[in-house]
N, CA, C and O of each residue as an XYZ file, in Angstrom:
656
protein
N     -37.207    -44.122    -42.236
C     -36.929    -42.716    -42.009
C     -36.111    -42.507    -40.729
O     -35.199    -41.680    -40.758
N     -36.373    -43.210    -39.584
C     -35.634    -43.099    -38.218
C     -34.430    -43.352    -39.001
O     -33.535    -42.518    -39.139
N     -34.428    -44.567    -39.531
C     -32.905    -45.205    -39.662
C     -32.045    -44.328    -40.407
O     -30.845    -44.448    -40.162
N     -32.407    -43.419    -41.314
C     -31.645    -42.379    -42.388
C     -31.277    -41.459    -41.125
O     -30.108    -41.165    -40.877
N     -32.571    -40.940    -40.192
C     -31.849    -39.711    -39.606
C     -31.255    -40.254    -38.324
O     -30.967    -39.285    -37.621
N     -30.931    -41.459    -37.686
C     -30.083    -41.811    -36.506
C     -28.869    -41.969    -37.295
O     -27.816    -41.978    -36.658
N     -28.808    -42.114    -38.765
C     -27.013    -42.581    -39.459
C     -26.792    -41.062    -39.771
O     -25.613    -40.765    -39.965
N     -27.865    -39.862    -39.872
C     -27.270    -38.787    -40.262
C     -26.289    -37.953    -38.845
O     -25.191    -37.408    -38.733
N     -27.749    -38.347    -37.739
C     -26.962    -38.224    -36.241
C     -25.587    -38.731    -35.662
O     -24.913    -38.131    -34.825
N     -25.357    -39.659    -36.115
C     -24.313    -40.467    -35.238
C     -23.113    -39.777    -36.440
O     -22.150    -39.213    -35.922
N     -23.154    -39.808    -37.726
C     -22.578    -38.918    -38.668
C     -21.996    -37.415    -38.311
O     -20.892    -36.877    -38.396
N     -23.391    -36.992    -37.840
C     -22.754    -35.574    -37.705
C     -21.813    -35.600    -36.253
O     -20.877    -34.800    -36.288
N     -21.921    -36.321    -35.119
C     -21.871    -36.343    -34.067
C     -20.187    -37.099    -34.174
O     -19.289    -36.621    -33.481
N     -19.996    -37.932    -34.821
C     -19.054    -38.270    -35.413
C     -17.669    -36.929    -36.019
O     -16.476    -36.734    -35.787
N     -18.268    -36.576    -36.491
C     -17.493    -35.267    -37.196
C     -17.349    -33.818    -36.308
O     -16.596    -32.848    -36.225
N     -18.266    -34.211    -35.864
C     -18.235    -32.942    -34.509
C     -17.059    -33.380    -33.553
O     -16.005    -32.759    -33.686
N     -17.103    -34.135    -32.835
C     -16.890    -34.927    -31.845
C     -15.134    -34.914    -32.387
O     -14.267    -34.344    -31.724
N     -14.886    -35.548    -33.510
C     -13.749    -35.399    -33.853
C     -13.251    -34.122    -34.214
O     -12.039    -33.974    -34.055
N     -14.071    -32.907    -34.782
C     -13.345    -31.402    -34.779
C     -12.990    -30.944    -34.002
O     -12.076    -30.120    -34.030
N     -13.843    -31.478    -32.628
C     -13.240    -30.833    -30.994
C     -12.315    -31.396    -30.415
O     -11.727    -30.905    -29.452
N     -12.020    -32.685    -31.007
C     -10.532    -33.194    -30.556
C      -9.519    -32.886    -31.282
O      -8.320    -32.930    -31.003
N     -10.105    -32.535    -32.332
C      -8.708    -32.188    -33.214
C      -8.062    -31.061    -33.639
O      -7.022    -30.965    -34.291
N      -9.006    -29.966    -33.072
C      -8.929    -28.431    -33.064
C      -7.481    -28.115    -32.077
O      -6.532    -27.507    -32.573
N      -7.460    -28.546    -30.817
C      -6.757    -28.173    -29.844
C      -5.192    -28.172    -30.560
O      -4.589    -27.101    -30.622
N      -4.538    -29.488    -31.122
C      -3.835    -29.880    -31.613
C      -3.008    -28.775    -33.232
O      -1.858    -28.500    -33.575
N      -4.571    -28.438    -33.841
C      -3.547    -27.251    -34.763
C      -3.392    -25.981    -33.642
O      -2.713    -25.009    -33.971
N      -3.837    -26.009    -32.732
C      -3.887    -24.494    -31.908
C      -2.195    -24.589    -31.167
O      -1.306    -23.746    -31.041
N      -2.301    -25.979    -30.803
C      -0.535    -25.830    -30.398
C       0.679    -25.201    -31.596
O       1.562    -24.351    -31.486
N       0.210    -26.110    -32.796
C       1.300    -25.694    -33.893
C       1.440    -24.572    -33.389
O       2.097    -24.545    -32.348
N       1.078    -23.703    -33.741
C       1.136    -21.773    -33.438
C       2.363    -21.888    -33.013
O       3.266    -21.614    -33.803
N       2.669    -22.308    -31.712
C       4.082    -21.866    -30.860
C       5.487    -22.084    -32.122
O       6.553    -21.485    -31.978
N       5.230    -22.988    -33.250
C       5.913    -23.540    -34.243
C       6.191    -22.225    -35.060
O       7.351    -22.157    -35.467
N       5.425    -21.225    -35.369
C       5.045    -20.293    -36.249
C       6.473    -19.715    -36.339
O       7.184    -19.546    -35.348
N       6.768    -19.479    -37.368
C       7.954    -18.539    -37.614
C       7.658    -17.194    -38.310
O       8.093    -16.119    -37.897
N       6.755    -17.369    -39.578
C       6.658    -15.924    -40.298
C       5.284    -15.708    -39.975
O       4.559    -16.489    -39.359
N       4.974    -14.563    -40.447
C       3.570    -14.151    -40.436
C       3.327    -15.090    -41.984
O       2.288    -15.590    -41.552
N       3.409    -15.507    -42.932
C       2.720    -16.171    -44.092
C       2.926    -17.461    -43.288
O       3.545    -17.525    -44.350
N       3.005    -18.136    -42.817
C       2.711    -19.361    -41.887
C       1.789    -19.521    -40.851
O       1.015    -20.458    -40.655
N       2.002    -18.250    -40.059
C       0.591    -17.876    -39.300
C      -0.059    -17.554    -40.139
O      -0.811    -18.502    -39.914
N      -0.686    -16.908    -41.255
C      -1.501    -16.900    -41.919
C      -1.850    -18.042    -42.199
O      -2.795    -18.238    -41.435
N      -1.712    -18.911    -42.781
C      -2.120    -19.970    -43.445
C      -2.451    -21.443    -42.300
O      -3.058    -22.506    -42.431
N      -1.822    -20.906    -41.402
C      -2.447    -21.498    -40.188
C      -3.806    -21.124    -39.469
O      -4.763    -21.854    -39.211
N      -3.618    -19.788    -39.222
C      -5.105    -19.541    -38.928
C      -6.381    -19.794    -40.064
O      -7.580    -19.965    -39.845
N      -5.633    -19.747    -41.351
C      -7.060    -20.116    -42.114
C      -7.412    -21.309    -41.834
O      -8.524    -21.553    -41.367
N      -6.259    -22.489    -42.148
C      -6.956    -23.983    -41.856
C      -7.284    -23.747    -40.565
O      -7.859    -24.809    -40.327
N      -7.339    -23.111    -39.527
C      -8.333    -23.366    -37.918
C      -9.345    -22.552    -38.642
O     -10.296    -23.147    -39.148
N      -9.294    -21.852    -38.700
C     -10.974    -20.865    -38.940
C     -11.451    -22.021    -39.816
O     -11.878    -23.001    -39.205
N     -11.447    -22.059    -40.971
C     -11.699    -23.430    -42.124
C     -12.478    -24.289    -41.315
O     -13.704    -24.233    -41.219
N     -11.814    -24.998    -40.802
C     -11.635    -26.148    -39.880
C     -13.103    -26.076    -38.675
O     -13.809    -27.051    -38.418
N     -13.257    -24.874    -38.167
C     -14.198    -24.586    -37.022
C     -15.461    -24.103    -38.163
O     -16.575    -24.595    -38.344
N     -15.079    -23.453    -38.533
C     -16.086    -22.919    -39.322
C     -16.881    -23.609    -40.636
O     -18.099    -23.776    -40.682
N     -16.125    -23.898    -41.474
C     -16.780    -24.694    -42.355
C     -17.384    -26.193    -42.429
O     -18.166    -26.586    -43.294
N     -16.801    -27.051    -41.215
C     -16.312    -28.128    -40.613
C     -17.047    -28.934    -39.722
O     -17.689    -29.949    -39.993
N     -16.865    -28.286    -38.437
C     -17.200    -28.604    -36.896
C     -18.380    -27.805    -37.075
O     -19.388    -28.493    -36.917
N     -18.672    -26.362    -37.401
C     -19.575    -25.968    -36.699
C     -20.894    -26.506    -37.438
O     -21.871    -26.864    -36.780
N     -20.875    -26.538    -38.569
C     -22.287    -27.433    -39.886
C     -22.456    -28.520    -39.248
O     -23.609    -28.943    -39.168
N     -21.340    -29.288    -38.605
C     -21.672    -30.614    -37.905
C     -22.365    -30.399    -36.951
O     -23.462    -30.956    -37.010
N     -22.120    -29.634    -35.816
C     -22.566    -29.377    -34.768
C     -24.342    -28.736    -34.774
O     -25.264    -28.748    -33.958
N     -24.169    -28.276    -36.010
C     -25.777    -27.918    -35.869
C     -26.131    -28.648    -36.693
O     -27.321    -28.440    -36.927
N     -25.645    -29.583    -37.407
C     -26.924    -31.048    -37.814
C     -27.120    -31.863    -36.685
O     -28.200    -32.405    -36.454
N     -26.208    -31.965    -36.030
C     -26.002    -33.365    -34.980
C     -27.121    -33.285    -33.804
O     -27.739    -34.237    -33.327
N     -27.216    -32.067    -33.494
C     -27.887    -31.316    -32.943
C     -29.351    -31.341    -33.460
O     -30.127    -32.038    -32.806
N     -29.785    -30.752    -34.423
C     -30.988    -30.305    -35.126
C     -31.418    -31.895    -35.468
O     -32.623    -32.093    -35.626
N     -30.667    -32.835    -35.568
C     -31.134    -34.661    -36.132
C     -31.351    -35.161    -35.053
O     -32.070    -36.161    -35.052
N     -30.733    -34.577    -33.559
C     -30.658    -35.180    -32.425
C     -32.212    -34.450    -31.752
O     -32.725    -34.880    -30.719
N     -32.651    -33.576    -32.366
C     -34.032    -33.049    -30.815
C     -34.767    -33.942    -32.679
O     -35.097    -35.057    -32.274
N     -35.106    -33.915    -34.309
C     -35.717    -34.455    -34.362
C     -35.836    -36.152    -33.830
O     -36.930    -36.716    -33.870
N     -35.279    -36.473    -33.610
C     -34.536    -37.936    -33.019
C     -35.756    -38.544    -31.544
O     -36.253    -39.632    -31.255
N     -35.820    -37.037    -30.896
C     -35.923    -36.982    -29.679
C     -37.584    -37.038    -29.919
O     -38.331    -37.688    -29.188
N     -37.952    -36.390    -30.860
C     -39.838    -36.236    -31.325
C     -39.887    -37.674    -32.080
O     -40.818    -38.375    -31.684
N     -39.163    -38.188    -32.973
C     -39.698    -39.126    -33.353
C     -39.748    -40.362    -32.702
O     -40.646    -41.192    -32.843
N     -38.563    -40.489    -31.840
C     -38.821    -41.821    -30.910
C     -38.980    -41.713    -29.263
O     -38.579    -42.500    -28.405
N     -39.768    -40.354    -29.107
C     -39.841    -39.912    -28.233
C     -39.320    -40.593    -26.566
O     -39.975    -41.159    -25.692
N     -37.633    -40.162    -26.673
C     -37.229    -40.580    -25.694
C     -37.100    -39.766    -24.476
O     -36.481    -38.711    -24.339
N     -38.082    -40.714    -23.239
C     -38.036    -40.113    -21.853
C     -37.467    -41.069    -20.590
O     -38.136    -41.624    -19.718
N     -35.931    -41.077    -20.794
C     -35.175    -41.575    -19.550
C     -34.426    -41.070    -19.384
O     -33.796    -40.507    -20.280
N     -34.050    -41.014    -17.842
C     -33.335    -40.587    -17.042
C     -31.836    -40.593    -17.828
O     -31.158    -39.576    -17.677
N     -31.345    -41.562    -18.567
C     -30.234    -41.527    -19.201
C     -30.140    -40.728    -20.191
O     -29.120    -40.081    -20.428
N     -31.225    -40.686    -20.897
C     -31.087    -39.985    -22.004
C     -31.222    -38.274    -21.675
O     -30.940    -37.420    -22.516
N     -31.713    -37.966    -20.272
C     -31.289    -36.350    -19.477
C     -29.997    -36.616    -19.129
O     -29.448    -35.615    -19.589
N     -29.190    -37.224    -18.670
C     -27.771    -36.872    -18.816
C     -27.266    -36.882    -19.811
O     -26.438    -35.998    -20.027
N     -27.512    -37.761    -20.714
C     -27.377    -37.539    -21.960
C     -26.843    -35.825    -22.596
O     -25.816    -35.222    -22.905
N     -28.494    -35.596    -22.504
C     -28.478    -34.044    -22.783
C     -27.369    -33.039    -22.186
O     -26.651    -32.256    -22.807
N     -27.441    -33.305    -20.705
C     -26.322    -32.429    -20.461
C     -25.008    -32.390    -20.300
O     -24.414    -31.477    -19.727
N     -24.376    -33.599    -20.909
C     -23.171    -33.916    -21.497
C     -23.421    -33.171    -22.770
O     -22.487    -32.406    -23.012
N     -24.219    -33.148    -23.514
C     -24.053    -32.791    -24.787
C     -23.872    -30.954    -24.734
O     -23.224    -30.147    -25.400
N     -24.680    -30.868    -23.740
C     -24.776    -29.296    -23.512
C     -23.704    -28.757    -22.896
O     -23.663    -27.556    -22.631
N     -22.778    -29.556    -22.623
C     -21.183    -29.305    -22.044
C     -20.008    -29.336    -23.173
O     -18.976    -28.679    -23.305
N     -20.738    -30.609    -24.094
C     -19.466    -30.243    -25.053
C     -20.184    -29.261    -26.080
O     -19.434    -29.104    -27.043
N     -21.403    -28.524    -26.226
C     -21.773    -27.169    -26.998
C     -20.603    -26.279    -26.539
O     -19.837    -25.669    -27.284
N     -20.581    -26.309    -24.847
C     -20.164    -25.035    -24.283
C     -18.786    -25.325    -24.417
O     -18.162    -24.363    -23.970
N     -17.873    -26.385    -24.909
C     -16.862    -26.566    -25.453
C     -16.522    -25.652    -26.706
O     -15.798    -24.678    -26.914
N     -17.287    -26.340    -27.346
C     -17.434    -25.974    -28.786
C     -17.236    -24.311    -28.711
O     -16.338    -23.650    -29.232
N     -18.349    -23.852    -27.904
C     -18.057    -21.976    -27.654
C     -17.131    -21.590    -27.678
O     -16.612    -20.931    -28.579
N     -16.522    -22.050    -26.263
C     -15.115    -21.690    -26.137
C     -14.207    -22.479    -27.190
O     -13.268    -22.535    -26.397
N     -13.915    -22.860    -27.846
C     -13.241    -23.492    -28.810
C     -13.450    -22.351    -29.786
O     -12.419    -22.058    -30.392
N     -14.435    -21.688    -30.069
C     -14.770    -20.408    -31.250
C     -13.889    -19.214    -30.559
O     -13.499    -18.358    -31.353
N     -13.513    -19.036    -29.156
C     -13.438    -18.422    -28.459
C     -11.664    -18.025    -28.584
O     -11.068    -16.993    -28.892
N     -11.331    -19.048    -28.283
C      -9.905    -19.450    -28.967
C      -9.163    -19.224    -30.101
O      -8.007    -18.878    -30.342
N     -10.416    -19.594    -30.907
C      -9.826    -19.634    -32.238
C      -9.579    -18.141    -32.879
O      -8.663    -17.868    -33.654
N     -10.723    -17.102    -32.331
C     -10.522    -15.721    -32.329
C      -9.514    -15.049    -31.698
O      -9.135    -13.929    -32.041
N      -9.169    -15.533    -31.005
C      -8.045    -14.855    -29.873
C      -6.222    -15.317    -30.121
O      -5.209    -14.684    -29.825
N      -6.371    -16.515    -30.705
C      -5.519    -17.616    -30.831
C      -3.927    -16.759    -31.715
O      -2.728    -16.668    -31.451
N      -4.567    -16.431    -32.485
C      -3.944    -15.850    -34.048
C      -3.354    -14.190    -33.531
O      -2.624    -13.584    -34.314
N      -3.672    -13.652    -32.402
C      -3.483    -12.105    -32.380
C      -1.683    -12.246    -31.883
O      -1.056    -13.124    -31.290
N      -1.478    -11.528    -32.198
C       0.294    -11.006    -31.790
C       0.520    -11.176    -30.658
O      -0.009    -10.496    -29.778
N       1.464    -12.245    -30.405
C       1.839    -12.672    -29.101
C       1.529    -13.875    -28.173
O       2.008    -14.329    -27.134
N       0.340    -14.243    -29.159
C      -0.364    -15.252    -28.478
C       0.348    -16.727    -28.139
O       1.551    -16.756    -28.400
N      -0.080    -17.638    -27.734
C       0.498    -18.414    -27.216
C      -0.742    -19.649    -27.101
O      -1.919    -19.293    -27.051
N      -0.487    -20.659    -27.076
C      -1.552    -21.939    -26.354
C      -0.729    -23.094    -25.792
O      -0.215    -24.093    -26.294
N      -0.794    -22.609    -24.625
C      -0.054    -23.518    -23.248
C      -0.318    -24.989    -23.756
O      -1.360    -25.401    -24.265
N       1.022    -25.804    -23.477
C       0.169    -27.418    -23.296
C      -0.339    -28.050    -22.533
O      -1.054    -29.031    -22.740
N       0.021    -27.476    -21.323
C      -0.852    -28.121    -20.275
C      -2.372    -27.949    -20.867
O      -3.156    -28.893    -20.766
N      -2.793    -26.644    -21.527
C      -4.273    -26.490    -22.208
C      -4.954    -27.600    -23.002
O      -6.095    -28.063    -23.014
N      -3.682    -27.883    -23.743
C      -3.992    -28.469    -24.819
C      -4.496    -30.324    -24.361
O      -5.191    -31.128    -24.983
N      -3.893    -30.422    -23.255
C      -3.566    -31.898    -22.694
C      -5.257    -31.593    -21.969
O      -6.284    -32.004    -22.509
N      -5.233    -30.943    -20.902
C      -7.040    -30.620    -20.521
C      -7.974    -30.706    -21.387
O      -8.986    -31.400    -21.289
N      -7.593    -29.832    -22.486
C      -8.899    -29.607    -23.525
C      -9.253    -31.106    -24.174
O     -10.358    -31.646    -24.137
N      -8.340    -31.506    -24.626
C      -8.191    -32.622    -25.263
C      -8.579    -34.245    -24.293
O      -9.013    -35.238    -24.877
N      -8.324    -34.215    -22.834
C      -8.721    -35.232    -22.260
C     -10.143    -34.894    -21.876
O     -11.002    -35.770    -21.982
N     -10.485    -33.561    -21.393
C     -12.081    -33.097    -21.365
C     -13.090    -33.389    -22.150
O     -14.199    -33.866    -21.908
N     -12.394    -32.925    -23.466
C     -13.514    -32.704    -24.857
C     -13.752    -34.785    -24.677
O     -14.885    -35.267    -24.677
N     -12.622    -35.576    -24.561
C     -12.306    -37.152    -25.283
C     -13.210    -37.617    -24.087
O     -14.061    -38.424    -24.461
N     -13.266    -37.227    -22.309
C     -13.898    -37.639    -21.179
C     -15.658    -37.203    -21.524
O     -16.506    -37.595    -20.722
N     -16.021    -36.504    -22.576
C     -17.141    -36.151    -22.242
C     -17.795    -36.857    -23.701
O     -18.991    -37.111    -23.552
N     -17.341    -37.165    -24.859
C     -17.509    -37.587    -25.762
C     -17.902    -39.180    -25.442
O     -18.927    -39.718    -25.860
N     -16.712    -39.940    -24.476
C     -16.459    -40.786    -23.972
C     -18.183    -41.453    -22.904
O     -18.754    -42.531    -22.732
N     -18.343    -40.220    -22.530
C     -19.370    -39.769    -21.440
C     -20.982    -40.300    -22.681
O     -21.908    -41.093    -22.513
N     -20.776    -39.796    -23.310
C     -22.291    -39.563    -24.327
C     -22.028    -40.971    -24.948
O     -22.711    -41.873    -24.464
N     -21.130    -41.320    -25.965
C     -21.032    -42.579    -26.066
C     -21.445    -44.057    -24.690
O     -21.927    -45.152    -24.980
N     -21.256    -43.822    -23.991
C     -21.463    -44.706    -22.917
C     -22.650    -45.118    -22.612
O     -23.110    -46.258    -22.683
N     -23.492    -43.434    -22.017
C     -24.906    -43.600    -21.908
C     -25.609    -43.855    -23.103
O     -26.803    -44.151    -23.056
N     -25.064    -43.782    -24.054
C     -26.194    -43.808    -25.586
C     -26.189    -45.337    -25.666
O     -27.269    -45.929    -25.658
N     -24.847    -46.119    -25.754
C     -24.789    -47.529    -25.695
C     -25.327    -48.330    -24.496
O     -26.127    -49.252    -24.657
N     -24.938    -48.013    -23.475
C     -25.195    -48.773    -22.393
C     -26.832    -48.300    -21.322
O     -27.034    -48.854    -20.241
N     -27.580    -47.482    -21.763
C     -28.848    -46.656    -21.251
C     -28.228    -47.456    -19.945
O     -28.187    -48.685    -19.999
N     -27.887    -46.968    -19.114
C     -27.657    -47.338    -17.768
C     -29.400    -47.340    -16.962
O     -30.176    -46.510    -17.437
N     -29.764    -47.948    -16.183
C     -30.872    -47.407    -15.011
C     -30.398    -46.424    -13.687
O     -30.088    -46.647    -12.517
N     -30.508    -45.348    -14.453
C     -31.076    -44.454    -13.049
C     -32.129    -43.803    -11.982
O     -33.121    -43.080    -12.077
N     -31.314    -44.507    -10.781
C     -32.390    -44.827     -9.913
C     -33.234    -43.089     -9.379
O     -34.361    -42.975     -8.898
N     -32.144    -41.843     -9.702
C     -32.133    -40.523     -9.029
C     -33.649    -40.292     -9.784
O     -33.911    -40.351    -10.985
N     -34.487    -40.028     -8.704
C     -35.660    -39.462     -8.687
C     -36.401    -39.778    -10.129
O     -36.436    -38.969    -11.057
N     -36.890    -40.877    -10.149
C     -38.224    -41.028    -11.017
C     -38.920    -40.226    -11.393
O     -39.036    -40.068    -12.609
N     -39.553    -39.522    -10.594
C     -40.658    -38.714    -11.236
C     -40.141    -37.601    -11.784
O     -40.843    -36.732    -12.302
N     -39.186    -37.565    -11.725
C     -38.313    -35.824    -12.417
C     -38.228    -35.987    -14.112
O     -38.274    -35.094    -14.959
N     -38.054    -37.830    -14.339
C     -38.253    -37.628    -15.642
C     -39.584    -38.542    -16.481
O     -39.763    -39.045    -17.590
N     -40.289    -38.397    -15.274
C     -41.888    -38.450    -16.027
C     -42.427    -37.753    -17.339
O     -42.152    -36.565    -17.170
N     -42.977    -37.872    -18.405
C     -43.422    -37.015    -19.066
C     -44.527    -35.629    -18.113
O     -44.779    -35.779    -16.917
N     -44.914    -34.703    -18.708
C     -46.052    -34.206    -17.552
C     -45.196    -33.888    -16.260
O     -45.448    -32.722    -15.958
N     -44.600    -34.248    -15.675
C     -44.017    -34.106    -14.173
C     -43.806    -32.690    -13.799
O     -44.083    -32.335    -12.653
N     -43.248    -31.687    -14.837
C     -42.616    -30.291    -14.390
C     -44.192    -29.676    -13.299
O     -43.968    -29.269    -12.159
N     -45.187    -29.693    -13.674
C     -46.420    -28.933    -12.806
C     -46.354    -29.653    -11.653
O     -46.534    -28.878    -10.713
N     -46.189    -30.710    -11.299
C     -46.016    -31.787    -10.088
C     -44.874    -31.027     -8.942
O     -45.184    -30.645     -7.814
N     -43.652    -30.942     -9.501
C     -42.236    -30.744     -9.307
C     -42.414    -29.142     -8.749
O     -41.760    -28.616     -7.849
N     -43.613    -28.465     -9.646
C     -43.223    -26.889     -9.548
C     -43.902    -26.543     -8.203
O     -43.350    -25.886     -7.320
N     -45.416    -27.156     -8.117
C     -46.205    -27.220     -7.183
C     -45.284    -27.501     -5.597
O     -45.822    -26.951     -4.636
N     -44.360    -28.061     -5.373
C     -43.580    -28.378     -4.380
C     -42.843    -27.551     -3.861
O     -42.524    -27.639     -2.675
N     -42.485    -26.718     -4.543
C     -41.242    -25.330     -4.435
C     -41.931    -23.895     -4.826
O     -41.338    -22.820     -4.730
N     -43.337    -24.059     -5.302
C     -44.162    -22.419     -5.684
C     -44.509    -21.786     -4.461
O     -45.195    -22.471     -3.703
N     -44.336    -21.147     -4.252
C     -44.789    -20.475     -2.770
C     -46.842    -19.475     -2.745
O     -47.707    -19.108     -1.950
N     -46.605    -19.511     -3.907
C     -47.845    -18.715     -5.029
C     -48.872    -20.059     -5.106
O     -48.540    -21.242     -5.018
N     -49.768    -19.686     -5.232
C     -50.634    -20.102     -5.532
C     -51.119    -20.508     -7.254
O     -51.135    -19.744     -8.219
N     -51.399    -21.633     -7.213
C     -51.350    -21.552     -9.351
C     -52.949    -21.798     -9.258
O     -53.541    -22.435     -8.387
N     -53.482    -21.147    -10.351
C     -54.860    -20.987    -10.519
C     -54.973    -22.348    -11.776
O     -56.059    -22.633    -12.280
């Protein structure tokens, strides 16, 4: 059962991972656009593309990744950066929805310098999660922060209140 849902994870994460690199790239075409029935049919394959696509990926990869997290209940320090790499390319992903709404209106434009950022960002942070997932590095930054149990320990240090 692990093994079905870590190939469904790395699957969806796979397909995600590649919609956010590959999104940026139809967003340049645009500047190409000549008629409005070309921009049309451009913005559908991006909407398509984010929507039918990336975003189903993004919430399996996700939803396979916290069951992932209960069934082989992982507590290391790598696997919290982990998380918040992942929670960086979500907030990619946002703004990538963000874009894609705005992208298509009269006049618009998508700089390349954007496209060259978005695209080495989204590939540096993908790059980022791949690394720690393969290589669980040892991190030495504060042990007890990723203790199981630890948050009442941690809170007790900084509460100024009294906890009953």
């Amino acid at each position: 059962m692990i093994a079905l849902l870590k190939a469904v994870h790395i699957a969806a994460i796979a397909v995600w991972s590649a919609g956010l690199l590959a999104l940026p790239s139809l967003y340049i075409q645009r500047r190409h656009v000549r008629s409005d029935d070309e921009l049309h049919r451009l913005q559908e394959m991006v909407r398509f593309a984010y929507i039918a696509i990336v975003s189903p990926f993004a919430f399996v990869a996700v939803a396979s990744g916290i069951a992932l997290i209960f069934a082989r209940e992982v507590f290391a320090p790598w696997f919290a950066a982990k998380l918040a790499l992942v929670a960086v390319m979500t907030f990619v992903h946002v703004l990538t929805g963000l874009v894609v709404i705005r992208l298509f209106r009269k006049g618009e434009r998508y700089p390349g310098w954007r496209f060259v950022t978005v695209t080495l960002a989204t590939g540096a942070i993908v790059t980022g999660i791949l690394w720690l997932v393969l290589a669980k590095p040892q991190m030495p930054i504060a042990p007890d922060l990723f203790r199981p149990g630890a948050l009442p320990d941690l809170v007790v240090r900084i509460n100024p209140w009294a906890t009953p």
